[in-house]
Each structure stands twice: as C-alpha cells, then as structure tokens.
C-alpha positions as CSV (number, residue, x, y, z in Angstrom):
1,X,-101.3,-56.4,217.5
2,X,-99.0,-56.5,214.5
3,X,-96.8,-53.8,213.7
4,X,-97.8,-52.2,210.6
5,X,-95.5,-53.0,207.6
6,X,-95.3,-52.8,203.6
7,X,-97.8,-55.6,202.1
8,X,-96.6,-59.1,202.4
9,X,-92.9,-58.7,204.3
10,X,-93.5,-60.7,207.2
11,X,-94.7,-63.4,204.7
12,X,-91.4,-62.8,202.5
13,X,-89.6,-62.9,205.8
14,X,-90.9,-66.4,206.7
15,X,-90.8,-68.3,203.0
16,X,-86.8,-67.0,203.2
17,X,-86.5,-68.3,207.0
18,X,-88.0,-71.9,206.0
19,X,-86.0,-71.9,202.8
20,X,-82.7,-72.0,204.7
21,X,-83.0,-75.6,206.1
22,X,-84.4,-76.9,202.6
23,X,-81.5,-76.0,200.4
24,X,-79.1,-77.1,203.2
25,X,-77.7,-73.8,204.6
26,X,-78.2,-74.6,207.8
27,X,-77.2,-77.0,210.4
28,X,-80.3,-77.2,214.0
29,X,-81.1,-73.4,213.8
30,X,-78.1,-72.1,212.3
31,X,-79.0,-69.2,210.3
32,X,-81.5,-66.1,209.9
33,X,-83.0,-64.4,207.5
34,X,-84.8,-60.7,207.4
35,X,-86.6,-58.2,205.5
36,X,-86.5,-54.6,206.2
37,X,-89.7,-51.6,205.5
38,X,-87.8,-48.1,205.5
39,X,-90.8,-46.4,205.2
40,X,-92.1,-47.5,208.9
41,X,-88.8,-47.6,210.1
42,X,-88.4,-51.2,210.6
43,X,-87.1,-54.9,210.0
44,X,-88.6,-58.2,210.3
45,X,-86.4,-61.4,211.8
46,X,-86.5,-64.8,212.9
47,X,-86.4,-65.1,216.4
48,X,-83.5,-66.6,218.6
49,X,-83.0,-70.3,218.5
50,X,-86.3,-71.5,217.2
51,X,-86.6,-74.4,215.2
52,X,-87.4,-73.5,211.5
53,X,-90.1,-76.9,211.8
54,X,-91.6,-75.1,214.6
55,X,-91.5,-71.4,212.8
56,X,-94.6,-69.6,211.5
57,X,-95.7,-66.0,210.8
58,X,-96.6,-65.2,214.5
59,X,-93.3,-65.7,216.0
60,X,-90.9,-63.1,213.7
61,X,-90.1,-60.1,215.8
62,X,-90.2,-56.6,214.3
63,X,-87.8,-54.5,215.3
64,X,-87.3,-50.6,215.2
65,X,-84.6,-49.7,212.9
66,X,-82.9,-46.2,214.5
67,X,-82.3,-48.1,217.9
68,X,-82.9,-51.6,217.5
69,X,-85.6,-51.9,220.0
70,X,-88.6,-54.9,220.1
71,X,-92.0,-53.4,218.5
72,X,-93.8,-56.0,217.8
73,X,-93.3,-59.9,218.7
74,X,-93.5,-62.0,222.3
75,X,-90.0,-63.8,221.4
76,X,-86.6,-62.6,221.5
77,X,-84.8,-61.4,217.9
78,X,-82.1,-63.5,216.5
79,X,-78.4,-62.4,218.8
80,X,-77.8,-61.2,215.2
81,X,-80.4,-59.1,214.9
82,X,-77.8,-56.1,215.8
83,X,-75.4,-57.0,212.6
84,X,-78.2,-57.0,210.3
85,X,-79.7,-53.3,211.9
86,X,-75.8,-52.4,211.4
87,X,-75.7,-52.9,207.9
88,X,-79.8,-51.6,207.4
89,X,-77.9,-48.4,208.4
90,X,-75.1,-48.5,206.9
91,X,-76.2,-49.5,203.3
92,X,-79.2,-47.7,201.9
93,X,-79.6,-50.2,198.8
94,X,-79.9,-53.4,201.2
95,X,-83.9,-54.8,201.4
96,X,-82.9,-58.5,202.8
97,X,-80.1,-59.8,204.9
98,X,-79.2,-63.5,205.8
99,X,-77.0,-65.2,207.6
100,X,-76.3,-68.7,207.5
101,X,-72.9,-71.4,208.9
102,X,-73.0,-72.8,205.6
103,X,-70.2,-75.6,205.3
104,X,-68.0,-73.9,202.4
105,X,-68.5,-70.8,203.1
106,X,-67.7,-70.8,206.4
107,X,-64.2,-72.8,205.8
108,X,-62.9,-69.7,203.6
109,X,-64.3,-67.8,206.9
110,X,-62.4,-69.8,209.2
111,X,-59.3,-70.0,206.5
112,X,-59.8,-66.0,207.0
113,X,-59.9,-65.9,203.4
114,X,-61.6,-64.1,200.5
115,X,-63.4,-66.2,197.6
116,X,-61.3,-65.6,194.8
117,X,-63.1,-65.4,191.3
118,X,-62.2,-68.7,189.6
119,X,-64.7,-68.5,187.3
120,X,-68.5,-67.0,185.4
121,X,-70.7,-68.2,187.9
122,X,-69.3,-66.4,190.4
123,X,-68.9,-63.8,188.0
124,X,-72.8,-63.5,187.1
125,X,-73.3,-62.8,191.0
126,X,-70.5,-60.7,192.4
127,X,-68.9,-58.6,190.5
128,X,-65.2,-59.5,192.2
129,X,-63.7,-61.8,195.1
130,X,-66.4,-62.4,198.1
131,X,-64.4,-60.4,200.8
132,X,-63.3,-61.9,204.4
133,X,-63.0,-59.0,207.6
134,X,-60.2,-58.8,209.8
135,X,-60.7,-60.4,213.2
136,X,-62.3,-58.4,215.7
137,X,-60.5,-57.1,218.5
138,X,-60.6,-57.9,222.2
139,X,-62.7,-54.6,222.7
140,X,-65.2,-55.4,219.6
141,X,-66.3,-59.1,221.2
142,X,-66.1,-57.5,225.2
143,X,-69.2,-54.8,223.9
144,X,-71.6,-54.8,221.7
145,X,-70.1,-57.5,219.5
146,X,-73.0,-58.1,217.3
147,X,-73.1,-54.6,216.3
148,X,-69.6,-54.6,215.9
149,X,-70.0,-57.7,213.2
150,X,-71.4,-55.4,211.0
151,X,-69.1,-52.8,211.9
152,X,-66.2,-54.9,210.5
153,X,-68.4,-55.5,207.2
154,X,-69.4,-52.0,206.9
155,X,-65.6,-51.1,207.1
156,X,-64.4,-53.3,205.2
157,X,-66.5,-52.1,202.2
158,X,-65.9,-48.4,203.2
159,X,-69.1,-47.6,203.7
160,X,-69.6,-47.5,200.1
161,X,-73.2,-48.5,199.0
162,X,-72.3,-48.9,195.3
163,X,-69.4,-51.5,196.5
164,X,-72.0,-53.3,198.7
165,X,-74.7,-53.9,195.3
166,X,-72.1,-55.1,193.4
167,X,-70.7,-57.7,195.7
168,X,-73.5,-58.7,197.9
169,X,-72.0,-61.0,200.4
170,X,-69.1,-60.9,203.1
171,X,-67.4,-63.3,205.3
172,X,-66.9,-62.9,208.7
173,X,-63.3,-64.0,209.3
174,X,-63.6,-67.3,211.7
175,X,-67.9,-66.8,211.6
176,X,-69.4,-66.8,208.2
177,X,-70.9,-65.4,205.7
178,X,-73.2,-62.1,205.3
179,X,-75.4,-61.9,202.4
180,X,-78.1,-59.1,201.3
181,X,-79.6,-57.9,198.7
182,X,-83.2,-56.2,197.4
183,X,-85.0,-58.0,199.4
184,X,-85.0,-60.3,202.0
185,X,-86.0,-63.5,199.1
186,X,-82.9,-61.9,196.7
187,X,-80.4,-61.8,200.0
188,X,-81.6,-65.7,200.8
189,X,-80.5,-66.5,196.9
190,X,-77.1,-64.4,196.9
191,X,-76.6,-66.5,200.1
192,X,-77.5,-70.0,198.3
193,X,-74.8,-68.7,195.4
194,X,-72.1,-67.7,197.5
195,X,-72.4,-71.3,199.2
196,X,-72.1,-72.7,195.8
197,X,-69.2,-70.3,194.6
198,X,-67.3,-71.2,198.1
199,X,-67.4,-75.5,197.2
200,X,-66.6,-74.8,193.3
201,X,-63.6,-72.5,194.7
202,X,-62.8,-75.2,197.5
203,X,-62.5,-78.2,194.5
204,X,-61.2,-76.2,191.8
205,X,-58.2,-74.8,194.5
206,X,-58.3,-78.5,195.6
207,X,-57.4,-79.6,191.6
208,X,-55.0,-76.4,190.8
209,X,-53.8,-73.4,192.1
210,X,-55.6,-72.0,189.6
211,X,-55.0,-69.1,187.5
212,X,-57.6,-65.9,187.7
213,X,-60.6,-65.9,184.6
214,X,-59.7,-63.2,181.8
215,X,-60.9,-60.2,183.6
216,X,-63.2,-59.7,180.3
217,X,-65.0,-62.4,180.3
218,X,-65.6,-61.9,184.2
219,X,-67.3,-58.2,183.1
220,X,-69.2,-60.2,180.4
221,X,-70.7,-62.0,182.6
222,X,-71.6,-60.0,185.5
223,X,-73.1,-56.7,182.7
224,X,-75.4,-60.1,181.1
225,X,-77.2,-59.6,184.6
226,X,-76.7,-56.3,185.9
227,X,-76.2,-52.5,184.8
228,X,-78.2,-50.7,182.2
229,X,-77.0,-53.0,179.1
230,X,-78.3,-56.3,180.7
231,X,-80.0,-58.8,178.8
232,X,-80.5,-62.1,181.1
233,X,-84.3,-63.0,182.0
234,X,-87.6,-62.5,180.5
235,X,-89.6,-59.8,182.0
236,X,-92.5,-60.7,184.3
237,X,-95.8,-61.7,182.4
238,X,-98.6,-59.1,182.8
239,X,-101.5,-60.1,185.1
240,X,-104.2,-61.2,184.0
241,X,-107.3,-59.3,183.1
C-alpha cells in the first residue's frame, strides 16, 4: 500500500531520478534526487544503490519527515536520505533536493572552495558565490554523519531560509554538491546549472585569474529571473477547454 502523498510526487520524484544519468550528473548510481509533501509529513527518495536503468515508481521509499523513519517502500532510502530530511527541516522554502558527484562541481568541493561569480549565467541562478562547508570533524563522521552533512549546510547558511532561495546550492567540502529548490524537478535543474557554472569557473580560472563581474550587472541579471520586478519567461498557457 502506497503512502498517501500530494498528486503526482512520486512521479516527479522518479522523472528527476532518471534525469540525472541523461544529462551526465552521475557516474554508476552516483546521485539522488527527492521531493518532499509537508502537508503528510513526508519525502520521497531513490533508494540505496540501485541502478537508475533498473529504477521505476515502485522502488522510491517514502520517508517520515519529523524522524526519518521508512513508511512506505520494501528497499532501503538513499545513505543520504538523512542530509536531505536535515535540510527539509531546516529550510521551510526547500520542495526538491538532489545530490549528485558531478565532475566540476565536485573538484571546487575537493579544492574546498566556493564558486566564485565570474560571470551572468551564474548570476541568473544564484544570486552570489555557490558556497563550500568546512570539513566535518572527527565527531561529525564517528555519529550520525549523514545528518551531520546537512548540519554543516544548514550552518553554513545560518539557518536563514531567505539565504537558502537565493543561492540554492552548496558544496560539501571534499563530497559535493547540494542543490534544492521548489520542487524536487526545479532542485534537479539548479543542480544541472551549478555543474555548468563549476566547468565555466574551472576554464575561465584556467584562462585568467579573473576579475569579479560589475556587481550591477550581476543584480541585473539575477532580478530578470527572480523578485517581484522579474520579467524572464512567458506565463503558462491556459488549458484547454
């Protein structure tokens, strides 16, 4: 028996899962992808270590939200499935979180560095640098480490929700790379950008040490797409009659 949650999540859930491997995010089963319902109290994942060719609707594990217990789902949740509950709690706005080893990304994680803002297509995204966590301590990795990924995220942003909206994405120094967002389909995309942010950074650092963007036409970039005054897009076409 399912466990009851909103219209088409577990469906949202899965599309994101599959999309990982096609856009080259993931290496074997490198990566995870989930979708959360506040209302029941719950998030959707991938399970642990299952291939995404073999993946389909009836293996995603739902899993209770206020203590991160199994509800529905004979597999096993992703070993991540405690930093994504982490930051579920921690960041009221978050719909979608995924987690991927993506090549670039994961070199400024291992580099322990932020991704600066070298230019507007990182600026139409995040709305500053793409931030990197201090190493976890001996203590954090000896219990409850996963939680304690998203501890390290969580603190790292202060807790502030606002913060977390406006850059949607983290590294985790010497792991990789956090991204969230509406929903889980929006969190998949912010982690597809912040891949492509991480190789642009990578070649134009590789080129020139390369001077920070006039901070105004950073703002200009990211208000086109978000805030009250944004213009980008067309708005949905009504349904038919």
């Amino acid at each position: 028996m399912t466990a009851r949650v909103r219209d088409g999540l577990r469906q949202e859930v899965l599309d994101a899962n599959l999309t990982i491997p096609q856009v080259g995010l993931a290496t074997l089963t490198w990566g995870n992808v989930s979708g959360v319902d506040r209302q029941a109290g719950v998030f959707v994942i991938k399970p642990s270590g299952v291939p995404y060719e073999d993946l389909a609707l009836d293996h995603l594990v739902t899993v209770r939200l206020s203590d991160g217990k199994v509800v529905d789902g004979d597999l096993r949740p992703s070993t991540d499935t405690e930093t994504h509950r982490c930051l579920y709690l921690a960041f009221p706005s978050i719909g979608g979180v995924t987690h991927t080893h993506s090549t670039h990304a994961v070199a400024f994680a291992q580099a322990r560095r932020d991704i600066p803002v070298l230019g507007t297509t990182h600026a139409d995204t995040f709305n500053g640098p793409v931030p990197c966590t201090p190493d976890l301590t001996a203590d954090q990795c000896a219990k409850d480490y996963e939680y304690n990924t998203g501890r390290v995220i969580v603190d790292l942003l202060e807790s502030d929700d606002r913060r977390a909206a406006e850059v949607p994405a983290a590294l985790v120094a010497n792991h990789g790379p956090f991204t969230w967002g509406a929903s889980a389909r929006k969190s998949l995309e912010h982690a597809i950008i912040c891949e492509a942010v991480a190789e642009m950074a990578i070649q134009t650092l590789a080129l020139s040490p390369a001077a920070p963007p006039p901070p105004h036409l950073l703002a200009r970039h990211y208000t086109r797409k978000h805030g009250p005054d944004a213009y980008y897009g067309n708005p949905a076409p009504e349904p038919a009659a």
